[in-house]
C-alpha positions as CSV (number, residue, x, y, z in Angstrom):
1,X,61.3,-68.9,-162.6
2,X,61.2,-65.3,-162.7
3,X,58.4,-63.5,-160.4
4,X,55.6,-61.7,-162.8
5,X,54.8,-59.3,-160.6
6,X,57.7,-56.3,-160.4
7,X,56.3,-55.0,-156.9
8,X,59.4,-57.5,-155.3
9,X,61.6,-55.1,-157.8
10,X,60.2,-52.0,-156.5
11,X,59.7,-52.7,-153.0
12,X,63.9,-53.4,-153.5
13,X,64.4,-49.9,-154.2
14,X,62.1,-48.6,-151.7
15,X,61.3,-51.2,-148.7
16,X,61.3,-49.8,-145.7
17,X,59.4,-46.9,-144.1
18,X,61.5,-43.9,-145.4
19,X,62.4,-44.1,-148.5
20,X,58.9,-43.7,-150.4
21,X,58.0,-41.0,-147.8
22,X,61.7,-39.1,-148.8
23,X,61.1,-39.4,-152.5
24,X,56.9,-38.1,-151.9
25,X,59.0,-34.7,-150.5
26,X,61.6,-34.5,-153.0
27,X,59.3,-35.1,-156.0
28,X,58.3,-31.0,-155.5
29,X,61.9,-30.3,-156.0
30,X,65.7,-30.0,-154.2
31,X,65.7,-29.9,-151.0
32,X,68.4,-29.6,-148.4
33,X,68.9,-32.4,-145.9
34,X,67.6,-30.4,-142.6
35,X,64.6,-29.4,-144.2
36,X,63.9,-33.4,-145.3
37,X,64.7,-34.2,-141.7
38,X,61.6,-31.5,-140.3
39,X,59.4,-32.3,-142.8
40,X,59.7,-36.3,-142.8
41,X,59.5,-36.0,-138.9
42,X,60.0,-39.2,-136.7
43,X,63.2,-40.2,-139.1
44,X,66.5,-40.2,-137.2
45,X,69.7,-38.6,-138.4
46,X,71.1,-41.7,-139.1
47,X,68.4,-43.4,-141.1
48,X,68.2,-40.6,-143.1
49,X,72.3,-39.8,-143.9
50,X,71.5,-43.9,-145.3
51,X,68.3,-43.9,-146.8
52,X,69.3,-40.6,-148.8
53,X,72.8,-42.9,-149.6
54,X,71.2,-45.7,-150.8
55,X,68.3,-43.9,-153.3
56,X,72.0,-42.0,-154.1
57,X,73.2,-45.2,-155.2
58,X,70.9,-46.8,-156.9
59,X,70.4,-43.6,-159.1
60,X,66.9,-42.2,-157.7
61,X,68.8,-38.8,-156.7
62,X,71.6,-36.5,-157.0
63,X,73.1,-35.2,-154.2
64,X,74.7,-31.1,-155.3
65,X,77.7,-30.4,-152.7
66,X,78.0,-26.5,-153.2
67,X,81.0,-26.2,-151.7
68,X,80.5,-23.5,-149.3
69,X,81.5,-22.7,-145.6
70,X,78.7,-23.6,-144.0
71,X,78.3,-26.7,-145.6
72,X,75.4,-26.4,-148.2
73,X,74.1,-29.6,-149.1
74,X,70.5,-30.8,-151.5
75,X,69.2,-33.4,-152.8
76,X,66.5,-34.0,-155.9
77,X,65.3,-36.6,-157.7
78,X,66.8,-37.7,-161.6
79,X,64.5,-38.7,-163.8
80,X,64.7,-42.4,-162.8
81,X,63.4,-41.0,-159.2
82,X,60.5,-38.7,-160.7
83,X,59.3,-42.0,-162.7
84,X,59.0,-44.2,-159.0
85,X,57.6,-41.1,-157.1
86,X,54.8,-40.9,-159.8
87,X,54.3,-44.7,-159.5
88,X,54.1,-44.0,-155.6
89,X,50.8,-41.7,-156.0
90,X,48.7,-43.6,-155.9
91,X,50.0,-45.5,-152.9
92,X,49.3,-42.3,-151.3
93,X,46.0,-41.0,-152.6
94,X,44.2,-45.3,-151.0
95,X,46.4,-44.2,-147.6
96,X,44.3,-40.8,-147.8
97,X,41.1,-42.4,-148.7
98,X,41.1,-45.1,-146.1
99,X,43.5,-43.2,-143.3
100,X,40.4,-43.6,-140.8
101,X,39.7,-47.1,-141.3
102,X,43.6,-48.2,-141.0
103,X,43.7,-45.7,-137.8
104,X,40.2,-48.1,-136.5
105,X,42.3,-50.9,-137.3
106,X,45.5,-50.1,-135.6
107,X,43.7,-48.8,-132.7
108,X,41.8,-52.1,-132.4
109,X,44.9,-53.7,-132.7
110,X,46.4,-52.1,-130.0
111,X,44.3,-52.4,-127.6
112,X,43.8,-56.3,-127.8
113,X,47.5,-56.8,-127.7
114,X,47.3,-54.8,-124.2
């Protein structure tokens, strides 16, 4: 029997901790990969070279290779990408609105695993 909900479908694409945040800063436009790397922050290297592969592959962005000496790289969402950023929103916009009650929560957490 096929699920009803297409959140398992979605979270597919974009499970995980980087992904949704790399497609928020691409959905303002291209952006080459050193700048993604400052202003994700906290993302290594290496989960970023894959997590930029993978959207890649499923067709969420286009990497442009401009062929130049230094290497001059950027990435930017198609049109399949803009449509999951948008649904992403208001993800966003409830982590805003209730940032200090999850910040409560985690901090309360913390401290009575300690």
């Amino acid at each position: 029997m096929e699920n009803i909900c297409g959140l398992d479908v979605a979270l597919g694409v974009v499970g995980g901790k980087w992904k949704p945040l790399i497609l928020f800063h691409l959905n303002g436009g291209p952006c080459r990969f050193g700048e993604l790397k400052r202003r994700i922050g906290g993302i290594s290297e290496k989960m970023l070279i894959q997590s930029l592969r993978e959207l890649t592959d499923d067709g969420m962005l286009t990497r442009r290779d401009y062929k130049e000496v230094p290497p001059r790289v950027d990435y930017e969402l198609t049109a399949f990408g803009h449509s999951l950023a948008r649904a992403l929103v208001p993800l966003c916009e409830w982590g805003n609105q209730n940032r200090r009650r999850i910040d409560q929560m985690l901090a309360k957490g913390a401290a009575l695993s300690s």
